[in-house]
C-alpha positions as CSV (number, residue, x, y, z in Angstrom):
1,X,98.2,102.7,144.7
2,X,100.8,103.1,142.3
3,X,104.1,104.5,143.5
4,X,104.4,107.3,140.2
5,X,100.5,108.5,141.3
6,X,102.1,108.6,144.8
7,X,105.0,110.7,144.0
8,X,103.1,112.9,141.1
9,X,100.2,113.7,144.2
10,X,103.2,114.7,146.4
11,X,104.9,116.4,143.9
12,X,101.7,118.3,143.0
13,X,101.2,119.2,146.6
14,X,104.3,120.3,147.4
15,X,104.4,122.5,144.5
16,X,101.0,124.2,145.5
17,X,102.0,124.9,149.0
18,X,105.1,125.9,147.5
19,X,103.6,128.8,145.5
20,X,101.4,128.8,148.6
21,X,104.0,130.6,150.8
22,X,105.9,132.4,148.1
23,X,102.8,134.3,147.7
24,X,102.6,134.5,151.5
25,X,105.9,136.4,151.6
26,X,105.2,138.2,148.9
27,X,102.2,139.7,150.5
28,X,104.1,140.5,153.8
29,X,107.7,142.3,152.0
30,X,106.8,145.3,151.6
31,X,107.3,148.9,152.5
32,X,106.1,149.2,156.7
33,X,107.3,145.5,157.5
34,X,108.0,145.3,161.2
35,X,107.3,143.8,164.7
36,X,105.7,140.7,164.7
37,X,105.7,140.7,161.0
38,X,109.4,140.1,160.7
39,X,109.1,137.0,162.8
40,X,106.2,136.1,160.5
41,X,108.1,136.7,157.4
42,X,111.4,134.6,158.5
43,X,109.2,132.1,159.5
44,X,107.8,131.7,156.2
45,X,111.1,132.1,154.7
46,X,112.3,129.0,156.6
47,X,109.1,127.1,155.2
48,X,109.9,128.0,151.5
49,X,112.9,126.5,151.7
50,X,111.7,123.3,153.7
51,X,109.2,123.0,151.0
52,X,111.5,123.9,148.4
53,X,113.7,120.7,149.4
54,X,111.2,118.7,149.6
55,X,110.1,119.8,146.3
56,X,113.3,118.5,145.2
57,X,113.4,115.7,146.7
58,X,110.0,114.3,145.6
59,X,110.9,115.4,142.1
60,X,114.1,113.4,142.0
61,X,112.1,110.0,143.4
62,X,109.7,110.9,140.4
63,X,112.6,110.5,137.7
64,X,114.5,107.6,139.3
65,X,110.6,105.7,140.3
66,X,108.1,107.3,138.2
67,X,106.3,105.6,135.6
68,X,108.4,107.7,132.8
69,X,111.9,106.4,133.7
70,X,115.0,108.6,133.8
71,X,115.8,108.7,130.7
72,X,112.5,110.5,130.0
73,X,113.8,113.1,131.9
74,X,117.4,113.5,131.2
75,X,116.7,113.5,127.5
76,X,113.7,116.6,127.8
77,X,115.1,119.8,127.0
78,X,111.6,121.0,128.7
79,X,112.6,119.3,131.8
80,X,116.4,120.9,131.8
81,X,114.7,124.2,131.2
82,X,112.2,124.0,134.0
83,X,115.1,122.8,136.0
84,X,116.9,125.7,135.1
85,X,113.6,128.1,136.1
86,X,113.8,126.4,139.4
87,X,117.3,126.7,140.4
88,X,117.3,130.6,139.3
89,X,114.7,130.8,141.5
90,X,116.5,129.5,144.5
91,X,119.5,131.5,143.9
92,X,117.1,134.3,144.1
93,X,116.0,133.2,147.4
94,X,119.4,134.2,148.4
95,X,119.5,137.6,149.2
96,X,116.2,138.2,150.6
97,X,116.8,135.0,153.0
98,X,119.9,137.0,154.1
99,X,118.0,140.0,154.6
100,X,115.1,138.9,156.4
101,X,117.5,136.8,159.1
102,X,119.5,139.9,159.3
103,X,116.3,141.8,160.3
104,X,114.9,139.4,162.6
105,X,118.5,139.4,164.7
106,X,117.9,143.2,164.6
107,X,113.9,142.7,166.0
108,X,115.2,140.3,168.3
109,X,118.0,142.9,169.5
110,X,115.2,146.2,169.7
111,X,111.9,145.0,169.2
112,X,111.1,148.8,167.6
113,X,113.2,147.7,164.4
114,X,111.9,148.4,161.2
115,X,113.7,147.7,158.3
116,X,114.5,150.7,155.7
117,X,111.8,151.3,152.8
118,X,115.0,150.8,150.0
119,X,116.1,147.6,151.8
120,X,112.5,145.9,151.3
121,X,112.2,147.5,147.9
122,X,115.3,146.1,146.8
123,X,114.3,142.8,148.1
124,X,111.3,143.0,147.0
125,X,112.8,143.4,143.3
126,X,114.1,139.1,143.6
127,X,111.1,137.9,144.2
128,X,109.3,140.0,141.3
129,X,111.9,138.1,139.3
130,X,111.1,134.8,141.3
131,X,107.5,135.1,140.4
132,X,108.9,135.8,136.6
133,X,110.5,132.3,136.5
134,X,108.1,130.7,138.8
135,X,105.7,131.3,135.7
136,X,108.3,129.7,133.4
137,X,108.0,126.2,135.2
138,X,104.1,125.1,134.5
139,X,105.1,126.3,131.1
140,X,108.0,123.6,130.4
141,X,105.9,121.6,132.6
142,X,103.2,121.6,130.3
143,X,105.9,121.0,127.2
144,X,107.4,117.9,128.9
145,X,104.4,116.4,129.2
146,X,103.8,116.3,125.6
147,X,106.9,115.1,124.6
């Protein structure tokens, strides 16, 4: 099997679980969020980013090995802009990764913790504009691959 089907399948995969679990913690921030749950969320959490990296990782073994060749790539203003998408979205990770360790070291401190209603709202509020620009990336995707 070719090494560029290789990558694109792991790519693709990646991708897919990828959205997988953002949805995932999308379903679970929200107003009410506590006990177990917060373990469940920041476990999730942990697996975005895992993914997330490996995302990355795959991706860049596409341009170096992929049946395109690098300069493919670095020449696509699709592929800057759906690089772009992707690290705005990991910036956005930021905050709500901060938040959702801070309230598991509460949970793990008084297992009646419950974070505020404004605290998951506001968090909440990144990944509404994660989802925005997760959007954005099958779009240049779809550019890039017609040229």
């Amino acid at each position: 099997m070719p090494v560029d089907l290789l990558l694109t399948i792991a790519h693709h995969l990646s991708v897919f679980t990828l959205v997988g679990i953002f949805a995932a913690e999308f379903a679970l921030l929200r107003p009410g969020l506590s006990g177990p749950r917060i373990s469940q969320l920041a476990k999730l959490d942990a697996a975005y980013g895992a993914v997330a990296g490996f995302v990355i990782v795959v991706g860049v073994l596409r341009v170096m090995f992929g049946a395109a060749g690098w300069e493919y790539y670095v020449s696509s203003h699709a592929f800057w802009s759906k690089m772009g998408a992707f690290l705005i979205m990991g910036l956005l990770t930021i905050p709500p990764t901060l938040a959702i360790r801070k309230w598991q070291g509460a949970f793990k401190a008084d297992a009646g913790y419950s974070p505020d209603t404004a605290a998951i709202r506001s968090n909440r509020r990144f990944l509404h504009i994660q989802a925005g620009f997760l959007l954005l990336i099958p779009i240049f995707a779809a550019i890039m691959a017609r040229g």
